[in-house]
Each structure stands twice: as C-alpha cells, then as structure tokens.
C-alpha positions as CSV (number, residue, x, y, z in Angstrom):
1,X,-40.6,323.8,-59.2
2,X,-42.0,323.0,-62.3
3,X,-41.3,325.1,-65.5
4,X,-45.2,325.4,-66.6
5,X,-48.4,325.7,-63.9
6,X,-49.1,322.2,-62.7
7,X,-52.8,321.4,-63.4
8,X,-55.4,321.9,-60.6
9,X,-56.2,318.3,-59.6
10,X,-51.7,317.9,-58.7
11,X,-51.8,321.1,-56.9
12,X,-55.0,319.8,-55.0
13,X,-53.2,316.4,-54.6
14,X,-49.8,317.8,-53.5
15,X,-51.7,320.0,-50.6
16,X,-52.8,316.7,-49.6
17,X,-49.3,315.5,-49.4
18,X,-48.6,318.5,-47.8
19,X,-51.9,317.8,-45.2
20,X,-50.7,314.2,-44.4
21,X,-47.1,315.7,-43.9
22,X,-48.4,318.0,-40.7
23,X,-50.1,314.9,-39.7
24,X,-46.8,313.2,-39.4
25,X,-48.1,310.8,-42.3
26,X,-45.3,309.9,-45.4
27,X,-46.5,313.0,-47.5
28,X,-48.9,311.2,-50.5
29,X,-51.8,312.6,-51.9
30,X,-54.5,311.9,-54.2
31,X,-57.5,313.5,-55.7
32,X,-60.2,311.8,-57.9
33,X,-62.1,313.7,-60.7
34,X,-64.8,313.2,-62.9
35,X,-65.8,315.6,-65.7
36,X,-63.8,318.2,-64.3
37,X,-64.9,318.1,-60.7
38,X,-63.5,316.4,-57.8
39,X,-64.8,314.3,-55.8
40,X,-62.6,313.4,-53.5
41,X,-59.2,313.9,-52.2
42,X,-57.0,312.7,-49.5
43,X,-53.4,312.3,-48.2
44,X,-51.6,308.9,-46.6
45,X,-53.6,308.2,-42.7
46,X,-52.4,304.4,-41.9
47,X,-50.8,305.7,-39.1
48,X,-53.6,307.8,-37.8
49,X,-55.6,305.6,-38.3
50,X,-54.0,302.3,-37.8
51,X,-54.7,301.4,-41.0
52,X,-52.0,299.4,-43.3
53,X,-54.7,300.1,-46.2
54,X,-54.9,303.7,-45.7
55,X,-52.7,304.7,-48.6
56,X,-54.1,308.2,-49.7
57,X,-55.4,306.7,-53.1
58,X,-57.4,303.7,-51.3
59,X,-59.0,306.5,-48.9
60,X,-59.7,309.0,-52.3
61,X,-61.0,305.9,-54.1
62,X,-63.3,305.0,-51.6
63,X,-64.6,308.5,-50.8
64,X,-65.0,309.2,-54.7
65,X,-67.7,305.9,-54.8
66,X,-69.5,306.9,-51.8
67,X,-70.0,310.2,-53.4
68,X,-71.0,308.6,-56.6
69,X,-73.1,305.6,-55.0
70,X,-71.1,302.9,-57.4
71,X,-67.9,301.0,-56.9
72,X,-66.5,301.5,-60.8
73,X,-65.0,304.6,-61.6
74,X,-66.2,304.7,-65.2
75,X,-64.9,308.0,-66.5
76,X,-62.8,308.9,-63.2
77,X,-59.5,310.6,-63.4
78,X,-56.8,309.2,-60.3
79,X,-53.9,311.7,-59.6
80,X,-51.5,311.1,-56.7
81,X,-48.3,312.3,-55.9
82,X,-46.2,308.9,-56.2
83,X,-46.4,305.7,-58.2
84,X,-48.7,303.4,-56.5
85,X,-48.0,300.5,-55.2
86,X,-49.3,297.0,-55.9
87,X,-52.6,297.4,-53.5
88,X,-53.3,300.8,-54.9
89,X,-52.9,300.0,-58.5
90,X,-54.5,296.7,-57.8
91,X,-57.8,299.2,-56.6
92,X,-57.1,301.0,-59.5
93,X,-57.5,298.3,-61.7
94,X,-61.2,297.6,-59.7
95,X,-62.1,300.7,-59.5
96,X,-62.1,300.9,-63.3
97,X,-60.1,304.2,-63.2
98,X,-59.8,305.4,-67.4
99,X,-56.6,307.8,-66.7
100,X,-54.0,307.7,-63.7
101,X,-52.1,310.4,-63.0
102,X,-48.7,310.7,-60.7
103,X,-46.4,312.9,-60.5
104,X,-43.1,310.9,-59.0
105,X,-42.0,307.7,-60.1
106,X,-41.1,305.2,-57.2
107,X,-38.2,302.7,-58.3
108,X,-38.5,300.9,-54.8
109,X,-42.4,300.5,-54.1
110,X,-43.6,301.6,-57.1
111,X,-46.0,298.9,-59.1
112,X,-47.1,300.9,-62.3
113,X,-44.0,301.6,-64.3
114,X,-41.7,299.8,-61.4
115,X,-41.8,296.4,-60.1
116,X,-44.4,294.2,-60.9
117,X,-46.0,296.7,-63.3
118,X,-49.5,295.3,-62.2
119,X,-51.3,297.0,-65.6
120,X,-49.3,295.2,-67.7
121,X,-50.5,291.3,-66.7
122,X,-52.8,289.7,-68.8
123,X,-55.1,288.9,-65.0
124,X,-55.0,292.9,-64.7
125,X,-59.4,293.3,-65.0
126,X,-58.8,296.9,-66.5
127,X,-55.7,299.1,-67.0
128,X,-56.2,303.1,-66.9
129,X,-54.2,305.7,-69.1
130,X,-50.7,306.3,-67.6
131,X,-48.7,309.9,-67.2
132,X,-46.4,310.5,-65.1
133,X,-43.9,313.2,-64.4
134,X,-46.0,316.2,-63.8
135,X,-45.3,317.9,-60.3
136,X,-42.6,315.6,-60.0
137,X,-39.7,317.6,-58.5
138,X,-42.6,319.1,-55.7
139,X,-43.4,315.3,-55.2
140,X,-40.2,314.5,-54.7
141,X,-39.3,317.4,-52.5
142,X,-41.8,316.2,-50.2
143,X,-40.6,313.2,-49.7
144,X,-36.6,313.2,-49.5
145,X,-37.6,316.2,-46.8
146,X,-40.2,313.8,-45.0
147,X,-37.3,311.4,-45.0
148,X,-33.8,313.4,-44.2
149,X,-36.3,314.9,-41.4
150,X,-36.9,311.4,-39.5
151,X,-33.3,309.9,-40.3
C-alpha cells in the first residue's frame, strides 16, 4: 500500500482495474478529469467486447469526448493504472490530454517512459505532463495476481 492517501481519480482508476479484473479482463483502469470532476472512467473490455482497441484509456477517452461533445481534451487530466502503450499514448497525444497520470511503469508494453517513448518524437502532435509512480505497488499487485492466477 502506499505510505500517503492516493488521490481520488487513482483510487477511482484502480476500482476500475479491480471492475475489469471480475470481468476476467487484464486489471487496467482509467479515469479522465476535467476541473476536478470526472467524466469518465473505465477498466480494460477487448475481450468482452472483442475489441483489440478496448484498452481501458481508449474506452475513458472516448466516453470523456462524448460527455464533452469535442474530440480534444483541452484541460483534461488521463490517470490509469499502467504505462500506456503505443495506441493509447498515440490517443493521448490526439486527444490533447495536458497531464497523464499512471501509476505502474510497464518495461515490456509500456510506450511513455519505455519503448518507443511516443511523447518524445518530434511527429508526436502534442505531449501531456508525465507522473508516474503513484498507486504503484496497488497497480502492480493487480497485475502479477491477474497473472500468477492464469499461469
């Protein structure tokens, strides 16, 4: 557990994780916020719903520009559970998300501070504030028991 109280929006974004978990989904989960408030949230569903895109910030991003009627996410806080991958930090970068927010890193999959560290290209259309590390060890529980559970 973490050694302070983990802010709202990554306890919101781990009961997601925790939602997609039950759902027999790899336990992700995101929550978008604007001023405060969220607008959406949502864990990993590409295998409920046969989706490879379904990653659980695709489905929060999408929901949070319904909500607001616009595809940019001027002013929109993103935090998740892992590192996103390539896709999701691709939408990310579309999205116009100002600050990203994840709690564990992901050395093998991960595209933000791992791998092809999509932000950091000069082709990248818009590159949010990065922090990481916050809920981490929760994050990271999920996971490894999500895994050791199926192997």
């Amino acid at each position: 557990m973490s050694r302070w109280p983990l802010p709202e929006p990554m306890q919101l974004a781990l009961e997601q994780a925790r939602a997609g978990d039950s759902a027999g989904e790899v336990p992700i989960g995101a929550v978008v916020v604007k001023d405060g408030a969220v607008i959406s949230a949502a864990h990993n569903a590409p295998r409920g719903l046969h989706d490879p895109t379904a990653h659980a910030e695709i489905l929060a991003i999408r929901a949070a520009a319904q909500a607001l009627g616009n595809e940019r996410l001027d002013g929109c806080e993103l935090w998740v559970t892992l590192e996103p991958c390539a896709m999701c930090a691709g939408a990310i970068a579309h999205a116009r998300i100002a600050r990203l927010y994840y709690a564990a890193a992901d050395p093998k999959g991960g595209a933000v501070e791992h791998g092809p560290r999509v932000f950091e290209h000069k082709q990248c259309l818009h590159a949010p504030e990065v922090y990481s590390g916050m809920g981490e060890s929760e994050a990271g529980a999920l996971l490894r028991g999500f895994f050791k559970a199926r192997r």
